[in-house]
mmJSON file of the N, C-alpha and C atoms, coordinates in Angstrom:
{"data_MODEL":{"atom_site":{
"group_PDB":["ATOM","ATOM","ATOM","ATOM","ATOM","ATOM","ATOM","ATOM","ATOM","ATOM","ATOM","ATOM","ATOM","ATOM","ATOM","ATOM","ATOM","ATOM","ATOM","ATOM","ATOM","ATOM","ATOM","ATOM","ATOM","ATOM","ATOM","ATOM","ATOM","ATOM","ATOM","ATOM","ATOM","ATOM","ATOM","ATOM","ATOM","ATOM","ATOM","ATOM","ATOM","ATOM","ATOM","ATOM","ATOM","ATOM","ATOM","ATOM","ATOM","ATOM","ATOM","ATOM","ATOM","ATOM","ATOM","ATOM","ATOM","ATOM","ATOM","ATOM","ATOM","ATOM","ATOM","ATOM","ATOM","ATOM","ATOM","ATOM","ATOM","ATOM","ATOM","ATOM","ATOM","ATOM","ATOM","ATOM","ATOM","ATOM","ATOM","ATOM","ATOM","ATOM","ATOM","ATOM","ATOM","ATOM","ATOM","ATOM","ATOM","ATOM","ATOM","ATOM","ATOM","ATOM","ATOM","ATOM","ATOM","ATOM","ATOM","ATOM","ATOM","ATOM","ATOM","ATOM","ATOM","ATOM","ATOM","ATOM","ATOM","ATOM","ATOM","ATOM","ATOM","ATOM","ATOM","ATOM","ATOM","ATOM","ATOM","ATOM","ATOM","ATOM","ATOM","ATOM","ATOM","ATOM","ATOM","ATOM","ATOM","ATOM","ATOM","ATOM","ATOM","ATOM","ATOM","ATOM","ATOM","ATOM","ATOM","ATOM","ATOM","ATOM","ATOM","ATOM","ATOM","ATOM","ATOM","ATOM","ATOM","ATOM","ATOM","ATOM","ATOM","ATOM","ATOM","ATOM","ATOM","ATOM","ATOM","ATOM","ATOM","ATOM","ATOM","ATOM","ATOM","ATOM","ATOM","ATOM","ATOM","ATOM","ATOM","ATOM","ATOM","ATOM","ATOM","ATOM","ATOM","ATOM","ATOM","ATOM","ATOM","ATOM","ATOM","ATOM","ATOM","ATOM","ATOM","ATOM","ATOM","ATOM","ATOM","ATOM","ATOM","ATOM","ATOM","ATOM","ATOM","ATOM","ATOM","ATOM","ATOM","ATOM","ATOM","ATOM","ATOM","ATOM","ATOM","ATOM","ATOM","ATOM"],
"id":[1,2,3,4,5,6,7,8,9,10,11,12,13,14,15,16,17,18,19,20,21,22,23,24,25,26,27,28,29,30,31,32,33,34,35,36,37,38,39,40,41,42,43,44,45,46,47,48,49,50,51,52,53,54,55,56,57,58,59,60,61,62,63,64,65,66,67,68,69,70,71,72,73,74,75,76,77,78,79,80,81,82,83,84,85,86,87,88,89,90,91,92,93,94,95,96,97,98,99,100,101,102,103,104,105,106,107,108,109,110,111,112,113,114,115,116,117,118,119,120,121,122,123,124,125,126,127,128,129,130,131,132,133,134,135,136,137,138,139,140,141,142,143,144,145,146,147,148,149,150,151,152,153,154,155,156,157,158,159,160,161,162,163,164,165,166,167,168,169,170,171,172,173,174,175,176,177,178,179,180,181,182,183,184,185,186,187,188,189,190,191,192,193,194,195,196,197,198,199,200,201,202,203,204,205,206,207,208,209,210],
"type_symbol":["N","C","C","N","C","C","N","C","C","N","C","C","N","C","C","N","C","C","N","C","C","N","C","C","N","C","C","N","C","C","N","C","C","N","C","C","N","C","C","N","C","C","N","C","C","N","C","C","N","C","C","N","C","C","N","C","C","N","C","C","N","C","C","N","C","C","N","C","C","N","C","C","N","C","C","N","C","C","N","C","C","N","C","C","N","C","C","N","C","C","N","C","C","N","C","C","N","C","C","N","C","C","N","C","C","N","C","C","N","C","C","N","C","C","N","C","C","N","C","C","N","C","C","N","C","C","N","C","C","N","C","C","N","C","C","N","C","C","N","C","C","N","C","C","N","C","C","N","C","C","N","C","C","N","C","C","N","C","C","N","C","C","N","C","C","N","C","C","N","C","C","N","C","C","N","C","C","N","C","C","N","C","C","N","C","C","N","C","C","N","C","C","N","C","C","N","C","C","N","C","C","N","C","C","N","C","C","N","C","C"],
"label_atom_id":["N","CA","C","N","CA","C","N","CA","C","N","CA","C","N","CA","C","N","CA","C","N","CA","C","N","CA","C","N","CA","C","N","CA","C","N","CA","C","N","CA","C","N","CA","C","N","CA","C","N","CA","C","N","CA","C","N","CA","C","N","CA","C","N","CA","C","N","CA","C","N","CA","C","N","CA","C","N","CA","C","N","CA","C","N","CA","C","N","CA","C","N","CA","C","N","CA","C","N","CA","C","N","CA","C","N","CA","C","N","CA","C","N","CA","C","N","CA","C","N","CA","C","N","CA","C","N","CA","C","N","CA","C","N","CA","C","N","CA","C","N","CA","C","N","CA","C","N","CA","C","N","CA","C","N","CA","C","N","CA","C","N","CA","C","N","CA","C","N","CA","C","N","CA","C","N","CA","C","N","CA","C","N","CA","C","N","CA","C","N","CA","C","N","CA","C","N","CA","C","N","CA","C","N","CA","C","N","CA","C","N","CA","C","N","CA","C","N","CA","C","N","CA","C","N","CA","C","N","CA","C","N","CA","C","N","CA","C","N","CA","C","N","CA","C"],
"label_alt_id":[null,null,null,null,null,null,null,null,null,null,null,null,null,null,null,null,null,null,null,null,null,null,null,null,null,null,null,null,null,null,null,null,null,null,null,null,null,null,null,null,null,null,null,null,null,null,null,null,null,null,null,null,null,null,null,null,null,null,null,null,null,null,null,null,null,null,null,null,null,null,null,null,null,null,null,null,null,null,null,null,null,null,null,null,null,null,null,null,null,null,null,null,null,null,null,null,null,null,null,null,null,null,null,null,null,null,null,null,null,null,null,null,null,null,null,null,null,null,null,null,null,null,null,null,null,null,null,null,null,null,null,null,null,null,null,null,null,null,null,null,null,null,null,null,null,null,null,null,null,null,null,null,null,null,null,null,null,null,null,null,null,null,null,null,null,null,null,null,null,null,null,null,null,null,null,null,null,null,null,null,null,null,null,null,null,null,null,null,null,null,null,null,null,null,null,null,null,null,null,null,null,null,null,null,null,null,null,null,null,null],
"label_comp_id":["UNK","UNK","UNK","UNK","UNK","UNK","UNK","UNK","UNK","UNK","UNK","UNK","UNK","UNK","UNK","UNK","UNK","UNK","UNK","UNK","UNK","UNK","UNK","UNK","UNK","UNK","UNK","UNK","UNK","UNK","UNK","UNK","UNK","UNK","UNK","UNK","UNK","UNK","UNK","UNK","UNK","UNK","UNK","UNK","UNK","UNK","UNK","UNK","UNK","UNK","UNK","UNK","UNK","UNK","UNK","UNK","UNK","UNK","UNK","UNK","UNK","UNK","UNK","UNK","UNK","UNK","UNK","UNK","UNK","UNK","UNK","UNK","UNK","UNK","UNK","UNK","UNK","UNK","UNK","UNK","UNK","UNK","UNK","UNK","UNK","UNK","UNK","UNK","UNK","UNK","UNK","UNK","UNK","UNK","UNK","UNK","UNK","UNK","UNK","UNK","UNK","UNK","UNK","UNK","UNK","UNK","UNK","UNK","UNK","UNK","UNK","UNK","UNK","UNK","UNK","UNK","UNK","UNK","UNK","UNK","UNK","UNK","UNK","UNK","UNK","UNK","UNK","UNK","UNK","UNK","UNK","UNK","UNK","UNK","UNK","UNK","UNK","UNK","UNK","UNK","UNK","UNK","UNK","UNK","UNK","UNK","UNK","UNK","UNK","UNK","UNK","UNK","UNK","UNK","UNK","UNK","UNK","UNK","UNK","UNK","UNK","UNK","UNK","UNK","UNK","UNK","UNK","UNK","UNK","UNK","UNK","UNK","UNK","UNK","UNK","UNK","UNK","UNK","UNK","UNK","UNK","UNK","UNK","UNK","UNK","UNK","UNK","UNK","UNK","UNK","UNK","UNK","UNK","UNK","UNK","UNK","UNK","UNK","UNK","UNK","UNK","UNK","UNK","UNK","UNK","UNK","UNK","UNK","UNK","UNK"],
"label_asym_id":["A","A","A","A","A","A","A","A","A","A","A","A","A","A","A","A","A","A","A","A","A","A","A","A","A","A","A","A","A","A","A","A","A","A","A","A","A","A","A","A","A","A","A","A","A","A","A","A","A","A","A","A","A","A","A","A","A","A","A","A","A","A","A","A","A","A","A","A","A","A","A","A","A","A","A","A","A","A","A","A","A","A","A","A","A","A","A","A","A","A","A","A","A","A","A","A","A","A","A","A","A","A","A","A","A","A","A","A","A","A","A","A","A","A","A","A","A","A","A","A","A","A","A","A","A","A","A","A","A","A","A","A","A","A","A","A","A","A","A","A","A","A","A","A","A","A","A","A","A","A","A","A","A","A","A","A","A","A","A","A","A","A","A","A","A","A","A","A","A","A","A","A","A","A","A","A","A","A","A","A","A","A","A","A","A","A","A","A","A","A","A","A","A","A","A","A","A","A","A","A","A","A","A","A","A","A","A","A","A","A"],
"label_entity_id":["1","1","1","1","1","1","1","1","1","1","1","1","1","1","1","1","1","1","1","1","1","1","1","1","1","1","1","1","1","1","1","1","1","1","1","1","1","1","1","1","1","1","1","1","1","1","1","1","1","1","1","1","1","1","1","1","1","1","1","1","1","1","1","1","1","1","1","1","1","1","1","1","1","1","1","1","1","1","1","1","1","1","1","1","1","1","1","1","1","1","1","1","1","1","1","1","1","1","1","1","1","1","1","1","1","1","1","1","1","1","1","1","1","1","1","1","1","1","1","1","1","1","1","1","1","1","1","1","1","1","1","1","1","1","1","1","1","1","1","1","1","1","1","1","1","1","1","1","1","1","1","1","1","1","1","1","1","1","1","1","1","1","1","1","1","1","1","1","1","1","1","1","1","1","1","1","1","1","1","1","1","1","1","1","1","1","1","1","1","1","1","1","1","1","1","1","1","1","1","1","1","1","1","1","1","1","1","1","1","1"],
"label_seq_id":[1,1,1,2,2,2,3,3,3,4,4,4,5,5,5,6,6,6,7,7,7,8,8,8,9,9,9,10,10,10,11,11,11,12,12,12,13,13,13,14,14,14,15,15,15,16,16,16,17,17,17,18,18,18,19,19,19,20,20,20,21,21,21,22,22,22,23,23,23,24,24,24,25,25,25,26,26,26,27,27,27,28,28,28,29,29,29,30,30,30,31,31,31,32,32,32,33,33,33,34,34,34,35,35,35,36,36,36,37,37,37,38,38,38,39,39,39,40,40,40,41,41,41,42,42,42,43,43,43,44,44,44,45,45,45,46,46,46,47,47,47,48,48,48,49,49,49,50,50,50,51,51,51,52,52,52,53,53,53,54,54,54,55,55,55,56,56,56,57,57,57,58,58,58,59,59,59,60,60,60,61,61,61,62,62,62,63,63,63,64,64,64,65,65,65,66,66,66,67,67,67,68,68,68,69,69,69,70,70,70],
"pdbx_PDB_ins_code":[null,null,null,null,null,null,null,null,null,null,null,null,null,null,null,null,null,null,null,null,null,null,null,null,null,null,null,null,null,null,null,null,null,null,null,null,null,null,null,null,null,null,null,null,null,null,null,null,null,null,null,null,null,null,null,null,null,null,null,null,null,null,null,null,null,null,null,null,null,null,null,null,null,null,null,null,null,null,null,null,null,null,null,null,null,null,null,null,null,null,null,null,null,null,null,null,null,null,null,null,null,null,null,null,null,null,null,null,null,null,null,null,null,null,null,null,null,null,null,null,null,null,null,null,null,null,null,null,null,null,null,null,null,null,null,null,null,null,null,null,null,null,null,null,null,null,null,null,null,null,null,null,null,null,null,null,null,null,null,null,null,null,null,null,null,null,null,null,null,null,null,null,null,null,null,null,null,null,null,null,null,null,null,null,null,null,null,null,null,null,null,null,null,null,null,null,null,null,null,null,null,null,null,null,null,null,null,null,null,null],
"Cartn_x":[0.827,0.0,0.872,2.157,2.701,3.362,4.038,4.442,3.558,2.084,1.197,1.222,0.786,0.745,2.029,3.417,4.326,4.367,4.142,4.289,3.253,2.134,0.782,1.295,1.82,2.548,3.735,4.622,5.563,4.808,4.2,3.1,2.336,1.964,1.137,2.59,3.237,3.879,5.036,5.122,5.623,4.999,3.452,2.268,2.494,2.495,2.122,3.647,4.788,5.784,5.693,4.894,4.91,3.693,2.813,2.157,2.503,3.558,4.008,4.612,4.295,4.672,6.263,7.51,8.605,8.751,9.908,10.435,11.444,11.637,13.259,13.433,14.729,15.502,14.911,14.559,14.579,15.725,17.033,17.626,18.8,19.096,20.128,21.202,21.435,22.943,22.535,21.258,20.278,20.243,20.853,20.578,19.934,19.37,18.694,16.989,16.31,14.673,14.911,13.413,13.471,11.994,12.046,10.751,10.089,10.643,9.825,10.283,9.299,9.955,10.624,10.625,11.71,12.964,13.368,14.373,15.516,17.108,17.594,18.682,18.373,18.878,18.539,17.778,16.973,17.559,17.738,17.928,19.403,19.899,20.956,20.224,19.074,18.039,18.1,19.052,18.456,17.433,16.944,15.902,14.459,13.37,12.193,12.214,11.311,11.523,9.861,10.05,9.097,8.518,7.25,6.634,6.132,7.244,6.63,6.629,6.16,5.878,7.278,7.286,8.22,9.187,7.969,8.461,9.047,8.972,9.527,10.539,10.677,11.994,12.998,13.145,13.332,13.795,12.99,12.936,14.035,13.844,14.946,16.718,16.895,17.849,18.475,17.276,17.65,17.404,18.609,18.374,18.185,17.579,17.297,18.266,17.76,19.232,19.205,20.794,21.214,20.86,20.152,19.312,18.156,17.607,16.099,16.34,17.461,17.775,18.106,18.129,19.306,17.741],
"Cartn_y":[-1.194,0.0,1.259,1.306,2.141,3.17,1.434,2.135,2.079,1.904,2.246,3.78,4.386,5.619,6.572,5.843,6.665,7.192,5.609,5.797,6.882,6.661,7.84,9.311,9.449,10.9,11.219,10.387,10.625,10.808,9.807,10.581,11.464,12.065,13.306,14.27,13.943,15.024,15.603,14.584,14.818,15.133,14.817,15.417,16.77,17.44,18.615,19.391,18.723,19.71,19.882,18.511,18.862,20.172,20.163,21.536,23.191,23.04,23.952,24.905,26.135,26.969,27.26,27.114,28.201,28.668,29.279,30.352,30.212,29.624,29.127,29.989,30.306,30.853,30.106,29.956,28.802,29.288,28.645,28.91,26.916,26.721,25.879,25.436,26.611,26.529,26.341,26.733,27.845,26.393,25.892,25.178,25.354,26.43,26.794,27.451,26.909,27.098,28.426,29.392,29.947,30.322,30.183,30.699,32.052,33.244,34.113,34.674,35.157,35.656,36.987,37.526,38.689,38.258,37.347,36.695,37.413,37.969,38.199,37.477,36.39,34.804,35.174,35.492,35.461,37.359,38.171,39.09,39.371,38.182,38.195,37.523,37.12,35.833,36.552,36.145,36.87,36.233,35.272,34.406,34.662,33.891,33.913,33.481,33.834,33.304,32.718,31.464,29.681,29.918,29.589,29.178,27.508,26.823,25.059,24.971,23.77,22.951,22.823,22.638,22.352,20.662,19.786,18.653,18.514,19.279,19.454,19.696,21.195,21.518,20.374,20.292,18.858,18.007,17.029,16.023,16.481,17.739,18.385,18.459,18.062,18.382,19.562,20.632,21.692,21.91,22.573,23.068,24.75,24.494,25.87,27.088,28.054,29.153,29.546,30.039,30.472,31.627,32.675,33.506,33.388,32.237,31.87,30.985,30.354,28.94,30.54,31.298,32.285,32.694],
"Cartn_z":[0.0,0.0,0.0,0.742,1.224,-0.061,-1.276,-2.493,-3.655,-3.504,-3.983,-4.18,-2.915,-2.727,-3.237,-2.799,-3.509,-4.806,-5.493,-6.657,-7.487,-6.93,-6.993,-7.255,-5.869,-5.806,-6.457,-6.645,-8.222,-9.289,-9.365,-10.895,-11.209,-10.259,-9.999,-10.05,-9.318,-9.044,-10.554,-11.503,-12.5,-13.299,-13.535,-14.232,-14.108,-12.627,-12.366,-13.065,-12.917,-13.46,-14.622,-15.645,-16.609,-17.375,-16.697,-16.785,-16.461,-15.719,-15.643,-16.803,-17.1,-17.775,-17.487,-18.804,-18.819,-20.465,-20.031,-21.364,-21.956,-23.266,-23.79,-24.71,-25.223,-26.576,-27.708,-28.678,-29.781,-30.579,-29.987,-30.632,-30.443,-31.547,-31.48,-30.532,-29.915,-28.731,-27.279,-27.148,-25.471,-24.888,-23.917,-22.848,-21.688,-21.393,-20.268,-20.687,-19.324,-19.609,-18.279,-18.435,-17.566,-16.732,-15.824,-15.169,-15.725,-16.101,-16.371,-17.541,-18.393,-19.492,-19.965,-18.457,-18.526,-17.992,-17.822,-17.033,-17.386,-16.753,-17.562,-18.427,-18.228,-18.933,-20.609,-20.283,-21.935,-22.864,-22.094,-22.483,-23.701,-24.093,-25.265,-26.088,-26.125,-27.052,-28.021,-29.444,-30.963,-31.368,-30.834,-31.585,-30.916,-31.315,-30.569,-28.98,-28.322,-27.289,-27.019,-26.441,-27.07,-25.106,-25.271,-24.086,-24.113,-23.479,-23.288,-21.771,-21.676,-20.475,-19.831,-18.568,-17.787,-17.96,-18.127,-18.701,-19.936,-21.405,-22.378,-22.387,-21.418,-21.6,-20.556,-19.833,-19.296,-20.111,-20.835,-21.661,-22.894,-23.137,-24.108,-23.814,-22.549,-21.698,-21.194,-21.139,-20.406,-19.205,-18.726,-17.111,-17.001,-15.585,-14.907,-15.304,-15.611,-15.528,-14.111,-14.36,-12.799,-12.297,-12.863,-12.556,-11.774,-12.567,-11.656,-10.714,-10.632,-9.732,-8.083,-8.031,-7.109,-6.085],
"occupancy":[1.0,1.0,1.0,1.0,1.0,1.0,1.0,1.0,1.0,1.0,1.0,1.0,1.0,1.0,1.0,1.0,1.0,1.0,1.0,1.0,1.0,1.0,1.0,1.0,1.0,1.0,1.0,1.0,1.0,1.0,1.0,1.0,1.0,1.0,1.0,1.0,1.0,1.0,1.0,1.0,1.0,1.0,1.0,1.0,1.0,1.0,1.0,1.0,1.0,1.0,1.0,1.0,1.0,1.0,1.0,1.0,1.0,1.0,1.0,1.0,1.0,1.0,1.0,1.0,1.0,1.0,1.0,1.0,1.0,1.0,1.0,1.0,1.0,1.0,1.0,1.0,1.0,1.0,1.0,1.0,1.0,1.0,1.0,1.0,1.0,1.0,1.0,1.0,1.0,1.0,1.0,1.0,1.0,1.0,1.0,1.0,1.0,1.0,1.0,1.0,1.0,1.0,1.0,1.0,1.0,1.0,1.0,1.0,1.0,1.0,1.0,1.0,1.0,1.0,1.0,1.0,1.0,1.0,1.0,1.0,1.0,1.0,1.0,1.0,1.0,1.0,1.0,1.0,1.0,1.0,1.0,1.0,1.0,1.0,1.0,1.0,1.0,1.0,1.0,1.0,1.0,1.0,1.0,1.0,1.0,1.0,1.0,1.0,1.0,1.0,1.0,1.0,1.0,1.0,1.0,1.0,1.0,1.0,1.0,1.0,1.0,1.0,1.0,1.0,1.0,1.0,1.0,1.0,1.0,1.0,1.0,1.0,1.0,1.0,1.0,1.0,1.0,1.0,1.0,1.0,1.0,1.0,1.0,1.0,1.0,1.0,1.0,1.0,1.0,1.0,1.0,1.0,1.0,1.0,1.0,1.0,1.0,1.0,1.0,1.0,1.0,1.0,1.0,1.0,1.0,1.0,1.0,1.0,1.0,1.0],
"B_iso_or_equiv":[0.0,0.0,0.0,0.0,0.0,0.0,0.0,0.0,0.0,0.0,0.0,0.0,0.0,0.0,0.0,0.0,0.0,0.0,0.0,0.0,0.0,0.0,0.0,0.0,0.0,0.0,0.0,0.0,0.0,0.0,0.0,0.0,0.0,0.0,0.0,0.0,0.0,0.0,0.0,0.0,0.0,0.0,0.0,0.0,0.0,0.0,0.0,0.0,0.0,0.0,0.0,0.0,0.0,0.0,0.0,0.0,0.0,0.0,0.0,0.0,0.0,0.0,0.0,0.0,0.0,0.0,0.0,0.0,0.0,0.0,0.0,0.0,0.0,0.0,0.0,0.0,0.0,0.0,0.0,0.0,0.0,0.0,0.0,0.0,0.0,0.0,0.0,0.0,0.0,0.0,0.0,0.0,0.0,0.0,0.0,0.0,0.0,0.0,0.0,0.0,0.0,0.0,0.0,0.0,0.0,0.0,0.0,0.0,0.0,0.0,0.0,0.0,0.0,0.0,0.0,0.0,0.0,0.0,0.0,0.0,0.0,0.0,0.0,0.0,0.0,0.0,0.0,0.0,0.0,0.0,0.0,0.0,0.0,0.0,0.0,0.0,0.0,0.0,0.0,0.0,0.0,0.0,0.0,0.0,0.0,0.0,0.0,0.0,0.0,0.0,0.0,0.0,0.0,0.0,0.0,0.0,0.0,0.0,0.0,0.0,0.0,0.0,0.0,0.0,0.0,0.0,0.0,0.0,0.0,0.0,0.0,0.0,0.0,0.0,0.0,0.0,0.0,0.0,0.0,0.0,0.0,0.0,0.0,0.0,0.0,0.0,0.0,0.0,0.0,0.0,0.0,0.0,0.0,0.0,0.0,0.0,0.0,0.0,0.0,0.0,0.0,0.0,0.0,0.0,0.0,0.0,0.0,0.0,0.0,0.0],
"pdbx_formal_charge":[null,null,null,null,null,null,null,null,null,null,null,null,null,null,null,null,null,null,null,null,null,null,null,null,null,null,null,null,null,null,null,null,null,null,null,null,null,null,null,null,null,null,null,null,null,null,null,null,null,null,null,null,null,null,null,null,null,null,null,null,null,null,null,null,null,null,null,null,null,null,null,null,null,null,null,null,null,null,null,null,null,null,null,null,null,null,null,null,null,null,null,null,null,null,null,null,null,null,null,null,null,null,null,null,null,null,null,null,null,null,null,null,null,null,null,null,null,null,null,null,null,null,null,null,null,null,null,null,null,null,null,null,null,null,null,null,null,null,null,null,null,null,null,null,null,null,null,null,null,null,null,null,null,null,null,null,null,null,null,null,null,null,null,null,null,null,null,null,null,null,null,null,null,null,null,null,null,null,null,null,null,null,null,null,null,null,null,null,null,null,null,null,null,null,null,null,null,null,null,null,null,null,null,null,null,null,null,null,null,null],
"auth_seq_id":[1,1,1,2,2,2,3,3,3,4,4,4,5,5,5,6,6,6,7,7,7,8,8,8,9,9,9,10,10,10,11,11,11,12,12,12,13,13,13,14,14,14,15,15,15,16,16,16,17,17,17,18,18,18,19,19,19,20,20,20,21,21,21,22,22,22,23,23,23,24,24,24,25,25,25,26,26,26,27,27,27,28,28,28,29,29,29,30,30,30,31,31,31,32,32,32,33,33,33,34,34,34,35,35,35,36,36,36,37,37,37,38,38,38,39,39,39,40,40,40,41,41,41,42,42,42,43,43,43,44,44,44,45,45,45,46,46,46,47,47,47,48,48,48,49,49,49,50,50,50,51,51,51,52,52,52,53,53,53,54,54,54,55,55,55,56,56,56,57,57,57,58,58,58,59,59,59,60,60,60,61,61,61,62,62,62,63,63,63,64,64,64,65,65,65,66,66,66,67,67,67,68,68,68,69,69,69,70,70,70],
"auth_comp_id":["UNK","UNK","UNK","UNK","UNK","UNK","UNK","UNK","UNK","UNK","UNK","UNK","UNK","UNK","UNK","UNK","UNK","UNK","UNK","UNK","UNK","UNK","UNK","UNK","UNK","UNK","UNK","UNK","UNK","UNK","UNK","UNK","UNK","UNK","UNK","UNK","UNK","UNK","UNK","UNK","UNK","UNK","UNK","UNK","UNK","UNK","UNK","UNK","UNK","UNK","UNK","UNK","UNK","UNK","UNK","UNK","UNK","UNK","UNK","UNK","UNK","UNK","UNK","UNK","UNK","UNK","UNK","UNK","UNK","UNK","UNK","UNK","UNK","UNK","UNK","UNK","UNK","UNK","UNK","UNK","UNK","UNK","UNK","UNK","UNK","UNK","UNK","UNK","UNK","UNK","UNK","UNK","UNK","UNK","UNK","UNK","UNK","UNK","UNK","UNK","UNK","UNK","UNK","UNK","UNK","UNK","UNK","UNK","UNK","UNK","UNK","UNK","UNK","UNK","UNK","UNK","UNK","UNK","UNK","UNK","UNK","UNK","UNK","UNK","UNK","UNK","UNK","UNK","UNK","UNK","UNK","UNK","UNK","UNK","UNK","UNK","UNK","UNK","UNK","UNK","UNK","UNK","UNK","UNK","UNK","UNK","UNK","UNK","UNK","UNK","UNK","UNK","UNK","UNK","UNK","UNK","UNK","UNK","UNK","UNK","UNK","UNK","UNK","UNK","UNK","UNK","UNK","UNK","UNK","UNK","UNK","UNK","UNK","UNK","UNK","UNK","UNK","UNK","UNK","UNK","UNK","UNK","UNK","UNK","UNK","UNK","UNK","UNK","UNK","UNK","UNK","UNK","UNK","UNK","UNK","UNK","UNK","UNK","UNK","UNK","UNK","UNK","UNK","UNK","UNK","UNK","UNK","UNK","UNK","UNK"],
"auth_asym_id":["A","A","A","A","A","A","A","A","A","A","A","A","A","A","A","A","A","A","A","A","A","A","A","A","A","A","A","A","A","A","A","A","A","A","A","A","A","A","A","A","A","A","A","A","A","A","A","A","A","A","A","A","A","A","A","A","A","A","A","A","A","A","A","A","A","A","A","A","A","A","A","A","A","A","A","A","A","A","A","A","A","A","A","A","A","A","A","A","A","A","A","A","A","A","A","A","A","A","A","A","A","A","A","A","A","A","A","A","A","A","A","A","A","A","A","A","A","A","A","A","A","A","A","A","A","A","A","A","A","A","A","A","A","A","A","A","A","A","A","A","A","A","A","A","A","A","A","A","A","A","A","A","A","A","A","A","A","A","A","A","A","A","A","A","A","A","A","A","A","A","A","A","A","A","A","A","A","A","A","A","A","A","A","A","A","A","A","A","A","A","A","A","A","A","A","A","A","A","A","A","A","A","A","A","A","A","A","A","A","A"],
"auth_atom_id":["N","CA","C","N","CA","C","N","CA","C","N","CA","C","N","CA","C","N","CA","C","N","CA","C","N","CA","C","N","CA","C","N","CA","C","N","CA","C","N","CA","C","N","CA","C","N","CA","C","N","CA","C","N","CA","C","N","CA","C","N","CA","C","N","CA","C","N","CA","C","N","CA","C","N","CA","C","N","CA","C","N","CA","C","N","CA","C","N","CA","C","N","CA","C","N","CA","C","N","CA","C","N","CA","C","N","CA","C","N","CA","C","N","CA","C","N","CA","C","N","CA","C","N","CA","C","N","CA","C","N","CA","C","N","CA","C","N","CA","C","N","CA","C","N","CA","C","N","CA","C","N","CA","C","N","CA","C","N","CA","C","N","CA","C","N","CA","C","N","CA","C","N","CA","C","N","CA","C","N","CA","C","N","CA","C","N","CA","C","N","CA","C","N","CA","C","N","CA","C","N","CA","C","N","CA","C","N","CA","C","N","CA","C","N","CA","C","N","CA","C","N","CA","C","N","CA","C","N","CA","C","N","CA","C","N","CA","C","N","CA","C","N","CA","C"],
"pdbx_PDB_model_num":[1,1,1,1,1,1,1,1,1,1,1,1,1,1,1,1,1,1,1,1,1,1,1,1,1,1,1,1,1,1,1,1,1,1,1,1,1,1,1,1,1,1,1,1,1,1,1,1,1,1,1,1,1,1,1,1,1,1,1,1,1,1,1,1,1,1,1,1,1,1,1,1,1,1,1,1,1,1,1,1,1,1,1,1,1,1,1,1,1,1,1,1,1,1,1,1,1,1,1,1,1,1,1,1,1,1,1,1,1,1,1,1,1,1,1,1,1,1,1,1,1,1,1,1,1,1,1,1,1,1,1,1,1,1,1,1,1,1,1,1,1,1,1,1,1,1,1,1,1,1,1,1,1,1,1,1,1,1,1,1,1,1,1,1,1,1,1,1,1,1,1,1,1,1,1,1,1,1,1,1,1,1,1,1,1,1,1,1,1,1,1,1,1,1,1,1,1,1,1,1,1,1,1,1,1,1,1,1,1,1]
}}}
């Protein structure tokens, strides 16, 4: 029962990150997602700047910038 429930709440709980809204570069090189889209992570972006899911960018292999991680 006990890892019934765990497992429950891992899945929920990765559901929910994956709904989460961030903000990427679309650009070829941009390894980092960002919580807001004034971030100033993003402020050298020549390219568009892409609103996906938290799990996407993830799955894409990007990490947090160190702006929003602070």
């Amino acid at each position: 029962m006990k890892t019934s429930v765990l497992l429950l709440g891992l899945l929920l709980s990765g559901y929910a990150q994956g709904d989460s809204v961030v903000y990427i570069c679309d650009s070829g090189h941009a390894k980092r997602y960002h919580l807001r889209d004034d971030c100033r992570g993003l402020h050298n972006c020549t390219h568009h700047i892409v609103k996906i899911s938290l799990g996407e960018a993830k799955r894409s292999g990007r990490t947090l910038c160190d702006f929003d991680g602070k």
